[in-house]
N, C-alpha and C positions, 0 to 999 in steps of 0.2 A: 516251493523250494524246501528240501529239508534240512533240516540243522543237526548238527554232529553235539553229542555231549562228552564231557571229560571219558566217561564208559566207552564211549565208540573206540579210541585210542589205546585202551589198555589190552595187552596181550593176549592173546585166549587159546589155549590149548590146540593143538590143529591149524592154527591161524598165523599166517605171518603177520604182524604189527606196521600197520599201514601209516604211515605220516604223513602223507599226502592226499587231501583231500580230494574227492573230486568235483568235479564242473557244478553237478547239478547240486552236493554236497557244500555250504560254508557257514564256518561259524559267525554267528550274528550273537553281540554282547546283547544282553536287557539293560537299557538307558533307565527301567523303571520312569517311576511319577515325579520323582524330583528332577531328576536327567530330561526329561519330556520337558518340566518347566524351565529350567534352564535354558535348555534348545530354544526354548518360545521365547525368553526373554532376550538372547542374543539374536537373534531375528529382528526380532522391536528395535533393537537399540543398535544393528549394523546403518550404515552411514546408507547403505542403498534402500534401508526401508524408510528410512528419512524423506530421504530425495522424493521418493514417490509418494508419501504422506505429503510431499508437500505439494507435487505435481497433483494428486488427487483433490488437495483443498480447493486450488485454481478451478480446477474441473467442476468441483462442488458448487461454485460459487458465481455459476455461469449460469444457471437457473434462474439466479435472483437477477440478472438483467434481460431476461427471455420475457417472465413474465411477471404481473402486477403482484404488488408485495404488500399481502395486507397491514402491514400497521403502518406503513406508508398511503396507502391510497385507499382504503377499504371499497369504495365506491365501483372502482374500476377491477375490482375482483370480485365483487356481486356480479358486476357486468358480463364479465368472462364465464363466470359459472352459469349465466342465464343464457348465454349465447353457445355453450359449448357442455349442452347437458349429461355427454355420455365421458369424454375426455377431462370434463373440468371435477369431476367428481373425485377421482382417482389420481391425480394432480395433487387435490386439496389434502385427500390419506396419505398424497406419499409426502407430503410440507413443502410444495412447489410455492405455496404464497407465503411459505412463513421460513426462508431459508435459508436465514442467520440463525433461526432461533430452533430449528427442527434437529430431533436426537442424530441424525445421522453425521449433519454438517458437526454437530459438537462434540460427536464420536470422531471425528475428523482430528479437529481440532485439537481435544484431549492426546491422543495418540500421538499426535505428532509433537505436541510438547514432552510426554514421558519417554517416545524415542529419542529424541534431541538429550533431556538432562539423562537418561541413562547411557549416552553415548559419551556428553564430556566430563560425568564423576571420574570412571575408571581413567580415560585418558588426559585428564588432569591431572591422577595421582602417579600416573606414569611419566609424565612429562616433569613434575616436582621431581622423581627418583632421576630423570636424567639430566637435568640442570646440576645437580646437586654431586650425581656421580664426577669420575673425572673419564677422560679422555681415553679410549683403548691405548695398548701396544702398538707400537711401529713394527708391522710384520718386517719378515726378513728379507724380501724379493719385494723392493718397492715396484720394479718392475711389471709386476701380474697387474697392479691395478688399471684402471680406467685411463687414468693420466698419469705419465711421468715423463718427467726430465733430467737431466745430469749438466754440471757445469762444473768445471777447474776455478775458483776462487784462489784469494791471497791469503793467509795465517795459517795457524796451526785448528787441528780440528777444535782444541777446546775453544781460540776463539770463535769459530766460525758457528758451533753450537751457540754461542753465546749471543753472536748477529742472528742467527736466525731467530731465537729466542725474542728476543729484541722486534726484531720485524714484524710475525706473529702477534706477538703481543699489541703492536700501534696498529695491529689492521681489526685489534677488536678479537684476537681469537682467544680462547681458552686452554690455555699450555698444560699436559700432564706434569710434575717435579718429578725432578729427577729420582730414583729410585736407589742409595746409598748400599742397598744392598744386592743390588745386578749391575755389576760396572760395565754392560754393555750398553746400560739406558745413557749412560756420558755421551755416547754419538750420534743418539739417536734426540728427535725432537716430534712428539706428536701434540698437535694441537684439531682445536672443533671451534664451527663457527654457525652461525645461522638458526641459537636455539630459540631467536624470536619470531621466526616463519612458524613455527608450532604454537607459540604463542598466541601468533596472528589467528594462525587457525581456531584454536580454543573462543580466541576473546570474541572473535565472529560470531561462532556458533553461541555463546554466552551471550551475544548482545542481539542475537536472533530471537531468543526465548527472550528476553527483556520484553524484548518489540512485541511478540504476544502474548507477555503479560500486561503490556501496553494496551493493546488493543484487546484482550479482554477487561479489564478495567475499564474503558470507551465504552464496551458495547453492557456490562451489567452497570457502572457505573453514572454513567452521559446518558443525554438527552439531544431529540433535536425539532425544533420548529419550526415550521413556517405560517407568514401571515402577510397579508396585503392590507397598509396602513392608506388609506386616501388622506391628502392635505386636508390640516384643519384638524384631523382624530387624533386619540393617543390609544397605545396599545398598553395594554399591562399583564405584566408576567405570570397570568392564570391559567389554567388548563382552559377552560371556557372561551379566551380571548382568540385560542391558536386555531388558523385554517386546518392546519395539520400536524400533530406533534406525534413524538415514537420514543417515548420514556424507555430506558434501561427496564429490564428484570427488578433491579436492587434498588427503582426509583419510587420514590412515593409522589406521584404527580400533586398530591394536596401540601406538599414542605418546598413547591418550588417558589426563592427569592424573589420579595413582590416587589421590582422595579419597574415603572415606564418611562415607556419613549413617545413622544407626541413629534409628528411629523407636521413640521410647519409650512416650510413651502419645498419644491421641488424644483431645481434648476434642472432644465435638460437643454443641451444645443445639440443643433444638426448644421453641416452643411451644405449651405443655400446658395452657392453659386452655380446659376446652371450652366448646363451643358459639362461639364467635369464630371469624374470617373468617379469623385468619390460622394457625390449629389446624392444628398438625404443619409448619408453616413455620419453615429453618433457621433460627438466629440465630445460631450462630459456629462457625468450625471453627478450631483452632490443634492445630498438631503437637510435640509437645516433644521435641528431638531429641540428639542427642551427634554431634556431624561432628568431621571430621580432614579437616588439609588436604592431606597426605601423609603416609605410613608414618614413624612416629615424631615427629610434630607433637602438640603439647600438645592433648588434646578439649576440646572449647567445644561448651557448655550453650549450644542458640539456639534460637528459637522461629520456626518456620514458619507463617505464615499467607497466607490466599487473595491477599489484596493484599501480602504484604512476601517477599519471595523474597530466598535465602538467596546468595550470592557465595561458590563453591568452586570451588578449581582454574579462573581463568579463565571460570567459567560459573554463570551464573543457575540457581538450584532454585527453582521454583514449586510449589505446593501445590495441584491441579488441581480434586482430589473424595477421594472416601471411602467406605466402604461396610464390610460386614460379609465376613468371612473367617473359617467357622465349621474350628475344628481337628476332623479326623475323620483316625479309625483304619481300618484295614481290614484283617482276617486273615484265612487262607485259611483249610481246614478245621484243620487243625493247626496251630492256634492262633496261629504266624506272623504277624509284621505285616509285610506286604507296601506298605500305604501307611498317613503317616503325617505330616500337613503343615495348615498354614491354608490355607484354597483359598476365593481372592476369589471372591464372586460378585457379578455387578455391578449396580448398583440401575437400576428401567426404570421406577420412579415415584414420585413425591414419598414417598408412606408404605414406598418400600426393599423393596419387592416385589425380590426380586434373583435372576439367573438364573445359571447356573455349572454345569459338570460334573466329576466327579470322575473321571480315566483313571488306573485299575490294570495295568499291562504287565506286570506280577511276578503277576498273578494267578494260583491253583493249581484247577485245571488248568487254565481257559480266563482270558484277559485279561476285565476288566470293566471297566463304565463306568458311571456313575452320570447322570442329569440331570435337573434339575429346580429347584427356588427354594427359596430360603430365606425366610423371611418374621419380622419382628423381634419385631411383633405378631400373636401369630396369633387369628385369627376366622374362622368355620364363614358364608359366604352361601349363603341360599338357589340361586340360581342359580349362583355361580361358584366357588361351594365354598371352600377354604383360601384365606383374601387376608389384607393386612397391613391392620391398620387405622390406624396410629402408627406412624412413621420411627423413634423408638430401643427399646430391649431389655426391653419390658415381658412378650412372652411367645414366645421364639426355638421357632423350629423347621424344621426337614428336612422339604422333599417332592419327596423323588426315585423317580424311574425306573430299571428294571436292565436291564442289556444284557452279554449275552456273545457272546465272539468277537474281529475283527482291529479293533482302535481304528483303524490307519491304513493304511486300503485303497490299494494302490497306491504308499504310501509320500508321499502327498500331502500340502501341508504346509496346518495347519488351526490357527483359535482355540482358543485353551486354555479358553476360555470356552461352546464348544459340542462334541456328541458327532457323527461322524458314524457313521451305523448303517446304511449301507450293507451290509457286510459282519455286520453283528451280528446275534443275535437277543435280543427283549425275552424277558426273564426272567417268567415266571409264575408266579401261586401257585398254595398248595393247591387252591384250587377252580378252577383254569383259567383264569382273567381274569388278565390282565398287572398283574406284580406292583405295586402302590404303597406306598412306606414312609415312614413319618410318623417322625420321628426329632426327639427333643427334646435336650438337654443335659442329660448323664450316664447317655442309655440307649443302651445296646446292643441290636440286632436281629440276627438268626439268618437266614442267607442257604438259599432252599432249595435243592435240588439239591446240596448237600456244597460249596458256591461259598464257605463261610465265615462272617463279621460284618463288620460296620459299624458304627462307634460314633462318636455328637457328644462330642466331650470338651468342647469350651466356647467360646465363639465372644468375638473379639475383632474391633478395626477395622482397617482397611488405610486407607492411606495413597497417594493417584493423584499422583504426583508425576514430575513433568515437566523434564529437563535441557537447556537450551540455550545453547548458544556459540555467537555470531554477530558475527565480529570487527568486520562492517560496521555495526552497527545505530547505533552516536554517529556515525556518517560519513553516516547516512544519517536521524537525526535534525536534524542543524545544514545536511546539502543542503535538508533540507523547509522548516526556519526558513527559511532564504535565501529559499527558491524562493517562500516568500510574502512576507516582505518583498518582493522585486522584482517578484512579480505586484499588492501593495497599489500599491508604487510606478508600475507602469506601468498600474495603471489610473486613479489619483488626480491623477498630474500631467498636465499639460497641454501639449503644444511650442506656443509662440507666439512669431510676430514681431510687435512693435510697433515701426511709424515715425512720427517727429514730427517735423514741417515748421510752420518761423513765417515772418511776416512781417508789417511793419506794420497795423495795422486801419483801413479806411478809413473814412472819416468818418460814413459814415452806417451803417456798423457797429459803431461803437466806442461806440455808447450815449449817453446822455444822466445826468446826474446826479440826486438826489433833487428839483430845485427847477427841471428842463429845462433847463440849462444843460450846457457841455460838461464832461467830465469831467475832472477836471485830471490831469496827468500822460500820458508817452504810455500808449499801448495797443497790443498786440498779439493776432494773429490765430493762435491755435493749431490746425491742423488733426492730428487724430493718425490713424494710421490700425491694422491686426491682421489677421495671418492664423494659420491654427491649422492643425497638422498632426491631420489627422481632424475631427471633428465636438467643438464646442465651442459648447455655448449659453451659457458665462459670460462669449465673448468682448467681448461687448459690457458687459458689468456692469465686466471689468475694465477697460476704457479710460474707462470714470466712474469709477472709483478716481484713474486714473492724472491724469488730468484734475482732479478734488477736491484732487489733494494737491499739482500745479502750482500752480492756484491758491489754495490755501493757503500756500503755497512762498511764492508774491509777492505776498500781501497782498491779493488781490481779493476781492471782495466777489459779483460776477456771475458 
């Protein structure tokens, strides 16, 4: 397309002087480099790049529940990358496992807070200029607007300017004064209401950005842990102690407050009436414990349960879940105990079917590994053989699997709660079928091959208890309060102008009295008129309010 310059338009000998460009012909201004950034910056900070900075976050953020997120589970994203050689590589480049913490989610995140506060400075300073302004002119033709009305009232127009004033004013609106030097503003009345729906809206979008300054504070500031506490142990607030922890950016794991908690006993019920619907369904779990708030603080006797979480060292203890952690021995041939601990296994259905592995690295001669379930109830199915029938301790027992050889092939880092046997081989018995051992509470079994014993000494419960410090979370509690107060508030109020305009009622407007005769007293002619910013079907409803309570004001009757 070409562009025309000042020169193209100037007259030229032989030439008629064209002022009309053509089609293919138009002038196009240069925005230059500062005009470009401006452009860019009002882009960022329109309410529709918002929305979609925000709609993109959600999108963002849907990866991190797709797939395994290494500083949550590292184990099971070794896993994924070893099972998925060509796809998991390219995953890992683009920060599939790290995707709270990866440049792009943060570039997300950045953006959508600079959009957000470059959207409510300017209209914050706009919104202070029209609070603070007064109220337009009462155009001349209340007529043209959206809504109006007219009624014959009783007094003279000064009074009735003076009722409307009045009325106006107790519904909350904001009255223009009168103007001493336009004595046309005497019959007129303009009044504005609704300037806290803008309000509303500001204080939203302000406690929006609170919320994720909220939650970035949580995520460089908090921390969070997890850890399975068996009755009888105490856990202590070290980096070392936790099954799994995922410190902030700004955290220093070695400055975390050295509190514990010793888990004393574990109450759990179920219901045991059979034949009911709700048979072997939880009914309470409560942890009885001894915490310290730091080394040499007096211990308090406190009670853990699923809803009441415990305040230590600056951080919430939750009570997650529970399960059984059967104590087993294991000795090599020469009688040696090589392992010798409660070892969680974790439940994978309502009646505590629970799965877990026992890893022997002291094994003599080859390392071993145990896996398989524990089951609380045991009972023999036709089909599926050993299953639990009842979630608590009517009839425990071991059925595990044996494996010798390298526990950790490669040096890879793995759940405590599964074997890999990669490198292993299964262990078989006397007759050649790979061995299985049914293990109950207080038997010992005789390993073949000179590999040793195994013994259930007694099985107790564990405790799934969950630690979290998140400095932001009351900052990002009272941003949410806010953010719906001013979303109630800006969707329930309404901005409206209402003008009112009087002047005498002429004769054969002003009505007639009960017996046809004139009415006594003068009359005036009220016309009111309303406009609404957006879409408002009560506007009309409220200028019959405003209208009933004029002429209530003055005594009429019509």
């Amino acid at each position: 397309m070409a562009r025309r310059t000042r020169d193209d338009l100037v007259e030229r000998p032989g030439h008629e002087l064209d002022t009309q460009p053509q089609e293919s012909e138009v002038l196009q201004p240069k925005i230059g480099f500062l005009g470009l950034l401006r452009w860019m910056w009002r882009q960022l900070t329109s309410m529709r790049t918002a929305l979609f900075l925000l709609l993109l976050l959600a999108i963002g953020a849907i990866p991190g529940s797709i797939w395994p997120q290494r500083n949550i589970d590292a184990g099971r994203v070794s896993d994924y990358l070893s099972q998925h050689t060509v796809v998991g590589p390219w995953l890992d480049r683009l920060g599939f496992f790290d995707v709270y913490s990866s440049p792009w989610f943060a570039a997300i995140y950045l953006l959508l807070f600079v959009s957000l506060v470059g959207c409510i400075i300017p209209r914050s300073r706009l919104h202070w200029k029209a609070m603070r302004a007064q109220p337009p002119k009462a155009p001349r033709r209340l007529e043209r607007l959206s809504a109006h009305q007219e009624r014959v009232v009783v007094g003279e127009p000064e009074q009735v300017v003076a009722a409307a004033r009045a009325v106006l004013r107790r519904k909350r609106y904001r009255l223009r004064p009168a103007d001493p030097v336009d004595p046309a503003s005497a019959d007129t009345v303009a009044a504005e209401s609704g300037y806290l729906r803008e309000t509303g809206n500001l204080v939203f979008h302000i406690a929006l950005v609170v919320v994720i300054i909220a939650v970035a504070l949580g995520h460089l500031l908090g921390w969070r842990g997890d850890v399975i506490v068996p009755e009888g142990q105490t856990f202590s607030n070290t980096v070392s102690s936790y099954d799994t922890i995922d410190p902030g950016p700004w955290v220093n794991p070695e400055s975390l407050k050295p509190f514990s908690v010793r888990v004393q006993k574990l109450d759990v019920s179920f219901e045991d009436q059979a034949g009911g619907a709700q048979f072997g369904q939880p009914r309470g779990f409560t942890a009885h414990t001894l915490t310290r708030d730091e080394p040499g603080a007096p211990v308090k006797e406190q009670k853990l349960e699923v809803n009441g979480p415990l305040s230590l060292g600056g951080a919430s203890v939750f009570l997650l879940g529970n399960g059984y952690a059967p104590v087993i021995t294991v000795r090599d041939a020469k009688g040696r105990v090589v392992y010798s601990q409660a070892t969680p296994f974790l439940p994978q259905d309502n009646n505590y079917r629970s799965v877990g592995a026992v890893k022997v690295p002291g094994g003599d001669p080859e390392q071993l590994g145990f896996f398989g379930f524990f089951l609380p109830t045991l009972e023999f199915d036709k089909e599926q053989g050993p299953i639990s029938s009842f979630p608590d301790l009517d009839n425990p027992a071991l059925v595990l699997g044996v494996y010798k050889g390298d526990l950790y092939p490669g040096g890879r880092p793995q759940s405590v709660y599964t074997l890999d046997t990669d490198e292993m081989t299964q262990v078989k018995g006397a007759d050649g079928q790979p061995l299985r051992l049914l293990i109950k509470p207080g038997q010992t079994i005789k390993l073949p091959d000179g590999l040793g014993s195994i013994t259930l000494d007694k099985v107790v419960r564990f405790a799934g208890i969950s630690i979290r410090h998140d400095p932001g979370k009351m900052l990002a509690l009272w941003g949410s309060l806010i953010a719906l107060a001013g979303l109630i508030a800006s969707l329930t109020i309404r901005r409206r102008r209402v003008f009112v305009r009087v002047r005498p009622a002429e004769p054969e407007t002003a009505g007639a009295g009960p017996d046809g005769s004139a009415p006594p007293g003068p009359r005036t002619l009220v016309s009111i008129g309303g406009l609404a910013k957006g879409e408002d079907p009560r506007l009309a409803d409220a200028l019959d309010h405003v209208l009933d309570a004029i002429a209530e004001r003055t005594g009429s009757t019509s």
